[in-house]
Each structure stands twice: as structure tokens, then as C-alpha cells.
C-alpha positions as CSV (number, residue, x, y, z in Angstrom):
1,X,43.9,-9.1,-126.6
2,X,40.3,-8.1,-124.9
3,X,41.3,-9.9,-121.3
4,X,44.7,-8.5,-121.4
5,X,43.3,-4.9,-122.5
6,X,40.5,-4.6,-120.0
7,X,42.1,-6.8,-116.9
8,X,45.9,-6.8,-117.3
9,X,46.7,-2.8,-116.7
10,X,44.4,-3.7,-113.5
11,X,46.0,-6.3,-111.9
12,X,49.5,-4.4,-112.4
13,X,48.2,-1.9,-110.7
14,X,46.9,-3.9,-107.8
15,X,50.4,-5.9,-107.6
16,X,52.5,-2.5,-107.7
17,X,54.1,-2.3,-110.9
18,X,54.3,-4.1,-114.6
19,X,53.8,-7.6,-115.0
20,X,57.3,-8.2,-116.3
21,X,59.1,-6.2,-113.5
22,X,56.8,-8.3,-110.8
23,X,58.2,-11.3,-112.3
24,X,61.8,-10.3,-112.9
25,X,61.9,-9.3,-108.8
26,X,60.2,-12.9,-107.9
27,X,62.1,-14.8,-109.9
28,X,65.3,-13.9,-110.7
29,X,64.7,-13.9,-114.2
30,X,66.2,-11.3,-116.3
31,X,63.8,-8.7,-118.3
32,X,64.3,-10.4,-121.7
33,X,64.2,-14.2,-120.1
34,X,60.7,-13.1,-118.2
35,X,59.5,-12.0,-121.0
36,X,60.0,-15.5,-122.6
37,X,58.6,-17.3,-119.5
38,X,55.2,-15.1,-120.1
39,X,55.0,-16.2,-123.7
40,X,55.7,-19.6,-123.1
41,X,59.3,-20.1,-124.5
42,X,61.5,-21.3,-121.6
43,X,62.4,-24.9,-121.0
44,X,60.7,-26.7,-118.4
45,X,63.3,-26.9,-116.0
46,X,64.1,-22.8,-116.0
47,X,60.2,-22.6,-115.6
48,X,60.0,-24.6,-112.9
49,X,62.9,-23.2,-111.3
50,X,61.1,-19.8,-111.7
51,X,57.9,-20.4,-110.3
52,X,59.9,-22.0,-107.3
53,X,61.6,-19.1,-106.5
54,X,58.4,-16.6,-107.4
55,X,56.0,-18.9,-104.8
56,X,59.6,-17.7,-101.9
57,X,59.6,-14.8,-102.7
58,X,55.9,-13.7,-102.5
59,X,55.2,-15.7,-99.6
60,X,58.5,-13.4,-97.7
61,X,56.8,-10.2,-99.1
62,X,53.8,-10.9,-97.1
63,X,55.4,-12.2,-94.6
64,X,57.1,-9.0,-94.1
65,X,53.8,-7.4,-94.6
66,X,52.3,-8.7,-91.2
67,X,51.1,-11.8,-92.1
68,X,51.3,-15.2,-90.6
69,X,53.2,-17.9,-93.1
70,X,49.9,-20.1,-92.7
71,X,48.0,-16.7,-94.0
72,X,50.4,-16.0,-96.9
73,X,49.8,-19.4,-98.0
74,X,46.0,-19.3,-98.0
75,X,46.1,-16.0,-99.9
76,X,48.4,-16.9,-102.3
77,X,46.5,-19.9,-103.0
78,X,43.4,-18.8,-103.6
79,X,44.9,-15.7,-105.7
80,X,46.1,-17.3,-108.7
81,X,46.2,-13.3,-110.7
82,X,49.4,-12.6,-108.3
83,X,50.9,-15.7,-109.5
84,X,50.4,-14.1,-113.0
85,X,48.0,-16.3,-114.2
86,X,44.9,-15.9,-115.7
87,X,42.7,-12.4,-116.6
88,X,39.4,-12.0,-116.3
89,X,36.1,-11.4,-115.1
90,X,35.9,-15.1,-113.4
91,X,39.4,-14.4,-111.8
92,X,38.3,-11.7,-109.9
93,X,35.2,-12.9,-108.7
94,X,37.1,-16.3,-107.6
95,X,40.1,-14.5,-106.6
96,X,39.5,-11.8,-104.9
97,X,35.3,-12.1,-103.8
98,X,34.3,-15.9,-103.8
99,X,31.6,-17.2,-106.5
100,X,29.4,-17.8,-103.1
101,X,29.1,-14.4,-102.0
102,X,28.2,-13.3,-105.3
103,X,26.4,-16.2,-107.4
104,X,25.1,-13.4,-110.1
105,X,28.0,-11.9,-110.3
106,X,29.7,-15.0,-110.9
107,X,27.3,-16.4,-113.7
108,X,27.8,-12.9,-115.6
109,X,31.3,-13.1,-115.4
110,X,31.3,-16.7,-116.9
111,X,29.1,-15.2,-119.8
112,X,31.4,-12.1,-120.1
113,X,34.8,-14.6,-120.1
114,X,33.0,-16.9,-123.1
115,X,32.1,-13.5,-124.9
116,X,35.7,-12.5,-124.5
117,X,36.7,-15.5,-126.1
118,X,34.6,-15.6,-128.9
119,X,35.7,-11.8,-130.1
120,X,39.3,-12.8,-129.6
121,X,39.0,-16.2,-131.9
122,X,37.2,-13.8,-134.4
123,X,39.6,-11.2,-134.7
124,X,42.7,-13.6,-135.0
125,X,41.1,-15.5,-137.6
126,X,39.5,-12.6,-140.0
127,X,40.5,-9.7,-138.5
128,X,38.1,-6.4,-137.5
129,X,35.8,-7.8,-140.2
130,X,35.1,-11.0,-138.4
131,X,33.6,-8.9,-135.0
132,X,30.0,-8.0,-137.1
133,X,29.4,-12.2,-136.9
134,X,30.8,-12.7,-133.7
135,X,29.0,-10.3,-131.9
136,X,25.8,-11.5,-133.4
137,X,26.2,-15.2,-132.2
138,X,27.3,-13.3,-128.6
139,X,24.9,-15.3,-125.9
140,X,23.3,-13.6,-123.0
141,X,23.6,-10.5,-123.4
142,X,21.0,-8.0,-124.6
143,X,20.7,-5.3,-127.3
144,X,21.9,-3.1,-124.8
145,X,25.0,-3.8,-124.8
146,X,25.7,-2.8,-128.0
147,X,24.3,0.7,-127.7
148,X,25.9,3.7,-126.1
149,X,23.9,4.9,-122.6
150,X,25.9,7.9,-122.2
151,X,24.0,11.0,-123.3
152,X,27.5,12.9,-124.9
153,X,28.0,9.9,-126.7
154,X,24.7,8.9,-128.9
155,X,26.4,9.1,-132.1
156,X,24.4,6.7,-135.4
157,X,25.3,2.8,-135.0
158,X,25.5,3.4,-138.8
159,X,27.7,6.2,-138.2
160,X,30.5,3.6,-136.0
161,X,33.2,1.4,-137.3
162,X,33.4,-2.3,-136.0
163,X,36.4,-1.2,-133.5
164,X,34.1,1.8,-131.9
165,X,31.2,-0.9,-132.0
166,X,33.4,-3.1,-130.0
167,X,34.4,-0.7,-127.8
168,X,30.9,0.2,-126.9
169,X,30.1,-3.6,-126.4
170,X,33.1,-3.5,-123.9
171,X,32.3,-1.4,-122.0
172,X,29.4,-1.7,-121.0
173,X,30.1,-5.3,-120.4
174,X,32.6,-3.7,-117.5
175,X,30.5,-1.2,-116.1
176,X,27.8,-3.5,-116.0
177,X,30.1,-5.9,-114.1
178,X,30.2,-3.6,-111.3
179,X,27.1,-2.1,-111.3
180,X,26.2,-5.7,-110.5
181,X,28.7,-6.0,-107.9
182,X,27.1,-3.1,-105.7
183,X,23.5,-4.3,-105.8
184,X,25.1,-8.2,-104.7
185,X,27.2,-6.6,-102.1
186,X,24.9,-3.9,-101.0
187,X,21.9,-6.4,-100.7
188,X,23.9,-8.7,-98.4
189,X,26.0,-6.1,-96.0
190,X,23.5,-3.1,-95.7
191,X,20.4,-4.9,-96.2
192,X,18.4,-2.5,-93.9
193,X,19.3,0.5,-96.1
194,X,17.5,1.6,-99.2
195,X,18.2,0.3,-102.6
196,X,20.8,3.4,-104.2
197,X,23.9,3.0,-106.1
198,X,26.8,3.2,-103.6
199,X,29.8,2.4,-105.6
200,X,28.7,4.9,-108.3
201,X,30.5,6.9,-106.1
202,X,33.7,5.5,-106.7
203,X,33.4,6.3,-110.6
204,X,35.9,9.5,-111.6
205,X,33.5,12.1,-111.8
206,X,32.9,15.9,-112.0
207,X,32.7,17.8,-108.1
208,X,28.8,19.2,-107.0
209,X,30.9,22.1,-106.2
210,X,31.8,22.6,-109.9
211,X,30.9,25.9,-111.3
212,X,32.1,27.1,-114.8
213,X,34.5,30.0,-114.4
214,X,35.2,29.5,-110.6
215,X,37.6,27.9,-109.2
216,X,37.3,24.3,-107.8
217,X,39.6,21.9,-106.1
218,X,41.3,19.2,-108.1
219,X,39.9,21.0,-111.4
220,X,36.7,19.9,-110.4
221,X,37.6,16.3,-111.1
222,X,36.5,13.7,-108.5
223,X,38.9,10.4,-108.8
224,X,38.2,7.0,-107.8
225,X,41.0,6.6,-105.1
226,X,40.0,9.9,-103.8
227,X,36.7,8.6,-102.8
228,X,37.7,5.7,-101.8
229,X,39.8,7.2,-99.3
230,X,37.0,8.7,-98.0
231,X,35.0,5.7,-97.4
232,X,37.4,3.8,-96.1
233,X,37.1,6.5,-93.0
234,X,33.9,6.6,-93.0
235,X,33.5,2.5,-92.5
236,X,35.9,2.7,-89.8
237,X,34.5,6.0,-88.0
238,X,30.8,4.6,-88.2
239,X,32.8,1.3,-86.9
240,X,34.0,2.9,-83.7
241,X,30.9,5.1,-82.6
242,X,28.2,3.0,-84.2
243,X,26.3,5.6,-86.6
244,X,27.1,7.4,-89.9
245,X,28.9,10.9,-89.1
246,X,30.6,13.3,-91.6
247,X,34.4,12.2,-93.6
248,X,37.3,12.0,-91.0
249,X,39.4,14.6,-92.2
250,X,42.7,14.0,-93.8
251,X,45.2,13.9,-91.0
252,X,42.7,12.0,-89.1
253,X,42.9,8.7,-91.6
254,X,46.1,9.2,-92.3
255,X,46.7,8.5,-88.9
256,X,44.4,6.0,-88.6
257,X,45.8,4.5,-91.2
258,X,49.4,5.0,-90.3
259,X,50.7,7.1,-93.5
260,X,52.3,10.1,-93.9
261,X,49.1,12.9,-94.9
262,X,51.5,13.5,-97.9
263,X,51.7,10.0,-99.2
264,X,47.8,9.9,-98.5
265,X,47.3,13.4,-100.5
266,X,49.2,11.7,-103.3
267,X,46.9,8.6,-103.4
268,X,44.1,10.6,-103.3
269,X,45.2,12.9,-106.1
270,X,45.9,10.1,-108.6
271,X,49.8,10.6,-108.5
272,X,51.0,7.6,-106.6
273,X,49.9,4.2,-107.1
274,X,47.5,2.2,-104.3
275,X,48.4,-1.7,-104.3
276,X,46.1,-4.0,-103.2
277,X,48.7,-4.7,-100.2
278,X,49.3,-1.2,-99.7
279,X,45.3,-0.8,-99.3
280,X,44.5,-4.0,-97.5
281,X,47.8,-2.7,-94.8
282,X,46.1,0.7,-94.5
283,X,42.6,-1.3,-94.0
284,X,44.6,-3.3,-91.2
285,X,45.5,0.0,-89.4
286,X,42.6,1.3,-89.7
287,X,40.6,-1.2,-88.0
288,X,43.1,-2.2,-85.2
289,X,41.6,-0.4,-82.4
290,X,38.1,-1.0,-83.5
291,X,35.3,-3.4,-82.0
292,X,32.3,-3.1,-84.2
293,X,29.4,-6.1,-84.1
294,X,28.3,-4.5,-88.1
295,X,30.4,-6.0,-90.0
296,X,33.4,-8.3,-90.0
297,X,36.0,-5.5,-90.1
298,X,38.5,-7.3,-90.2
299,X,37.6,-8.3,-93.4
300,X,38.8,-5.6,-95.6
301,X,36.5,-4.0,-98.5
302,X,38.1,-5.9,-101.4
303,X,34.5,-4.7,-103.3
304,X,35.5,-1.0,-102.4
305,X,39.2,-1.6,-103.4
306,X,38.1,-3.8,-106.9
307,X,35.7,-0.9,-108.1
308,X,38.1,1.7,-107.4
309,X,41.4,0.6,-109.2
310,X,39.2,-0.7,-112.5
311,X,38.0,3.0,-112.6
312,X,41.0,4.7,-111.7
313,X,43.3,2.9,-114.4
314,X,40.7,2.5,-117.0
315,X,39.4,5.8,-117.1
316,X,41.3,7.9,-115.9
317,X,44.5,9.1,-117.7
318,X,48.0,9.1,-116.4
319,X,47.6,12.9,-115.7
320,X,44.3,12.2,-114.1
321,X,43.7,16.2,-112.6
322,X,43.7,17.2,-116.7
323,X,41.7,13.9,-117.9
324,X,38.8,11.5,-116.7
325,X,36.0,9.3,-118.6
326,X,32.8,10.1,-116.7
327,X,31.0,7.1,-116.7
328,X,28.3,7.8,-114.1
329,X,25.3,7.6,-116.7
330,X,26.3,4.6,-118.1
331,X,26.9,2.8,-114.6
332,X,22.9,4.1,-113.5
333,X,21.5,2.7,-116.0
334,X,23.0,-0.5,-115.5
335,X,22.7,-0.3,-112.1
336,X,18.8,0.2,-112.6
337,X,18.9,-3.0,-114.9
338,X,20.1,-5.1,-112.2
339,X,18.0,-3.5,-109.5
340,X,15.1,-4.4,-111.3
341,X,16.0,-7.8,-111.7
342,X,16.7,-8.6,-108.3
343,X,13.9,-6.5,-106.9
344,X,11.9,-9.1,-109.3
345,X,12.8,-11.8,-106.9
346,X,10.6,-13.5,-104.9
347,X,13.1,-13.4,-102.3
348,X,13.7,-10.0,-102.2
349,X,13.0,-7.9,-99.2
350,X,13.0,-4.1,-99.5
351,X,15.2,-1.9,-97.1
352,X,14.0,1.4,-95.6
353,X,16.4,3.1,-94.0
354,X,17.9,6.1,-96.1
355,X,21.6,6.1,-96.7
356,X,23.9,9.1,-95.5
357,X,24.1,11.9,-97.3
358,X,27.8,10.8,-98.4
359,X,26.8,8.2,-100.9
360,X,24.1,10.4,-102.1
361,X,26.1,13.4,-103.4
362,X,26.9,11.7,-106.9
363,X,24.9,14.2,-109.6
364,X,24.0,10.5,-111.6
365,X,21.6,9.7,-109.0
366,X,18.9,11.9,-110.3
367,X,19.6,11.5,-113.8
């Protein structure tokens, strides 16, 4: 229920497509048939048969993507979500960023799986009443995460049914989980640079050019993939002449990318779907004529790409120019919870430099 509801719409949308159609095209199954392999109700024989034919078929697609057979088999083993298993916060930190990298991350995301868990067992056993009890017996995780930190939501606790109270707990748990991503990855690949909220960015969002009554492009709604886009050419420019300049224009990482500017303007405007292949073969474009001593870019920004599909499908609706959740407040005052606890650290050294004014132009930096 909870894993499937936060994670599962996520991974679809990093694999391309449903989780049924995915497995009907890698294994042969029919619709009704794959259906019965997901929920566990196909004899042993058919199943193995199936995930035979699903571990051929996705190790040809990335073949045919660009990369070496002992690459495909490296990825694929270490990325258990495209085999269709599994869904959750501990998944994507093992999956897709490695518990090493990221050893907060990961014990938040172990806390955040159990918590799942426990909700889940409540709810099947006594239904909505049986979240109140659950919740309260939730370990490691603070009052605040049971209260609403966006200002256009502070609506009476007493005034909230169990489901909203859920909700609430929810989310937060999720924005949280990122906002912890950026100060773990910030801290380690831009050490040198001040201490600011960089994937905030990457949260849908209203334009600083917004003006009631005026015109604004997109509505005046910033999306996730839009910005993404954006900083993806900025990585790449800063890669090739070693300093922070303004966005590449369109055209300009579309070609560097290799994609038509309209299949790019589509990305970017929330109408066409951005797969974590499509991304990490527009990442490998983008960084094939590039020497840069920074940064390993030949690593592609899974962080960059992770952030901005969980925003883009969970808040932001399927006509995304007409409807987005802004969750900017929430995700600074998260942000500043974890901030504080790793600028706690004996560890911790302080960077100086300031960032470029890109990553500064979110409004829910000052608020």
C-alpha cells in the first residue's frame, strides 16, 4: 500500500512505462498472466521461465543502448527495482546511490522502510483506526513529522482525520528523504561551496518572474524536469571551461545532448516522459567531448535525476502547466534540520565559496 503509493509510480516512470507493460515486453507474458506473476500466482516453472527471458531481454535493451555486455550485467545486478523487485527508500539508496556514499541517508531510509511497514501491518489488520497506535509506537522520528511545515497548510491536528494525518506523516518522511540527500551529496562533491539547498531547485515551483495579472511563461509554473534540464547544462558547460557561466540555451543542450530541441521542449514542459536510460544516454552525450579534473563526469548525476522524477510524478499532476504541489517550504525546513545536524559534527568543515546565482533563484531560500 504506502511503498507501492510513494515508490511504485516512480520507478515506472524511471523504467518508461507501467510495471505490467515492462514485464509483458520482457517476458513474453501476456497482460492477464503478468499480472499473475506480480501477485505471486504462477507456477514455478512459468516464473522461472519468465525471469529467464526478462534478465535477455533487458540486458539486449542496454546493449542496444551503448553499453558493454559486462556493463549491462553490473547494472542490472546491482539494480534489483528494474528487475521489479522491491520499493522503497532502502532500494534507491542501494540501487541507485550506494549506502557508502551516503551512510545518513541510508540509516534514514532503513527507519523510513520499518515505519512503512508498521502502518501497512496496522491498516490491514484494523483498518484507518489502527494508524492513531501505530504512529505512536513509530521509532526515530520526531514530532515533526506529524505536523504540517507548509504555511497554506496549518490547518488544527484536531481538525484532521487519521488518512490526512497520515498523509502529512508521509510526506514529510519523503521530502525529508531528499532534503537529506542534498546536504550528503552537496557536502561530498562541492565541499568548497557554501552550505545552501541546491536540489530545492529541482522542486515544481512558482517562476521569480511571476506577477499576478501578467503574463509568464509555462503559467508561471517551474517543473522539476525543466530544471533539471537546466542543470544538466550547466554541469557540463562549467565541465568544459572550468567556471560557473549562465544556462546553455536550449538548442545548445539539445545538441549537446543529441535530441531533437522539440523532444527536449517536451521534457521540459512535463509532456513527455524522461527514463532514467533516456537521461543517463543524454548524460553520456553530453559529456563525450568533455575533460574536466572536477568531478567524475562520467558518472552521471543519478542524485539530480532521483530528486527530479520523485517530484515531477508525485507532485505534479498529469497536466502539470495547470497543476503543481509546491513543496519548497516544507523541503527548507527540512533541509535546515539536517544542516544543523551535520554542521553539529565534529567533522564538519565549513565551505566559503558562494554558489552561482542559478541555484540561488528559488524564492524558499529566504523564507
Amino acid at each position: 500500500m504506502f511503498q507501492n503509493e510513494i515508490w511504485l509510480p516512480v520507478f515506472n516512470e524511471m523504467q518508461g512505462g507501467s510495471l505490467v507493460s515492462r514485464l509483458q515486453y520482457l517476458t513474453g507474458l501476456s497482460r492477464p498472466t503478468a499480472r499473475k506473476y506480480l501477485a505471486g500466482k504462477i507456477s514455478l516453472k512459468k516464473r522461472q521461465q519468465a525471469d529467464k527471458n526478462a534478465e535477455d531481454n533487458f540486458f539486449k535493451t542496454l546493449i542496444d543502448e551503448g553499453m558493454s555486455d559486462q556493463e549491462a550485467r553490473e547494472w542490472f545486478s546491482g539494480n534489483p527495482v528494474s528487475q521489479g523487485k522491491g520499493a522503497g527508500f532502502q532500494s534507491v539508496v542501494y540501487n541507485y546511490l550506494g549506502s557508502d556514499a551516503y551512510p545518513r541517508l541510508d540509516v534514514m531510509a532503513e527507519k523510513a522502510d520499518k515505519a512503512m511497514s508498521s502502518l501497512y501491518l496496522a491498516c490491514r489488520r484494523g483498518g484507518v483506526e489502527g494508524i492513531p497506535g501505530a504512529m505512536k509506537e513509530l521509532e526515530g522520528f520526531s514530532d515533526d513529522y506529524m505536523v504540517s511545515h507548509d504555511p497554506e497548510r496549518d490547518v488544527s491536528l484536531e481538525k484532521l482525520g487519521e488518512r490526512q494525518k497520515l498523509e502529512i506523516f508521509l510526506r514529510n518522511v519523503c521530502v525529508s528523504f531528499f532534503a537529506l540527500l542534498d546536504i550528503e551529496c552537496v557536502s561530498r562533491d562541492y565541499p568548497e561551496y557554501e552550505m545552501e539547498p541546491i536540489f530545492i531547485n529541482l522542486t515544481p515551483r512558482v517562476s521569480a518572474d511571476f506577477k499576478l495579472g501578467e503574463k509568464c511563461p509555462r503559467g508561471g509554473l517551474v517543473l522539476p524536469y525543466f530544471s533539471l534540464v537546466e542543470f544538466m547544462g550547466l554541469l557540463v558547460d562549467r565541465a568544459k571551461v572550468g567556471s560557473w557561466r549562465s544556462v546553455p540555451s536550449v538548442d545548445d543542450i539539445a545538441s549537446m545532448a543529441n535530441v531533437s530541441a522539440a523532444e527536449l521542449a517536451k521534457i521540459r514542459s512535463g509532456n513527455k516522459r524522461l527514463s532514467f536510460k533516456q537521461f543517463f544516454s543524454m548524460w553520456r552525450e553530453m559529456v563525450r567531448p568533455v575533460k574536466s579534473g572536477h568531478l567524475d563526469m562520467n558518472r552521471p548525476p543519478v542524485e539530480l535525476y532521483l530528486v527530479a522524477a520523485f517530484f515531477q510524478v508525485t507532485f505534479c499532476g498529469k497536466s502539470p502547466s495547470r497543476w503543481i504541489d509546491i513543496v519548497g517550504h516544507e523541503y527548507r525546513y527540512w533541509w535546515n534540520h539536517h544542516r544543523d545536524v551535520v554542521e553539529a559534527d565534529p567533522g564538519y568543515e565549513k565551505g566559503a565559496k558562494p554558489l552561482p546565482e542559478w541555484f540561488l533563484q528559488s524564492d524558499f531560500l529566504t523564507r
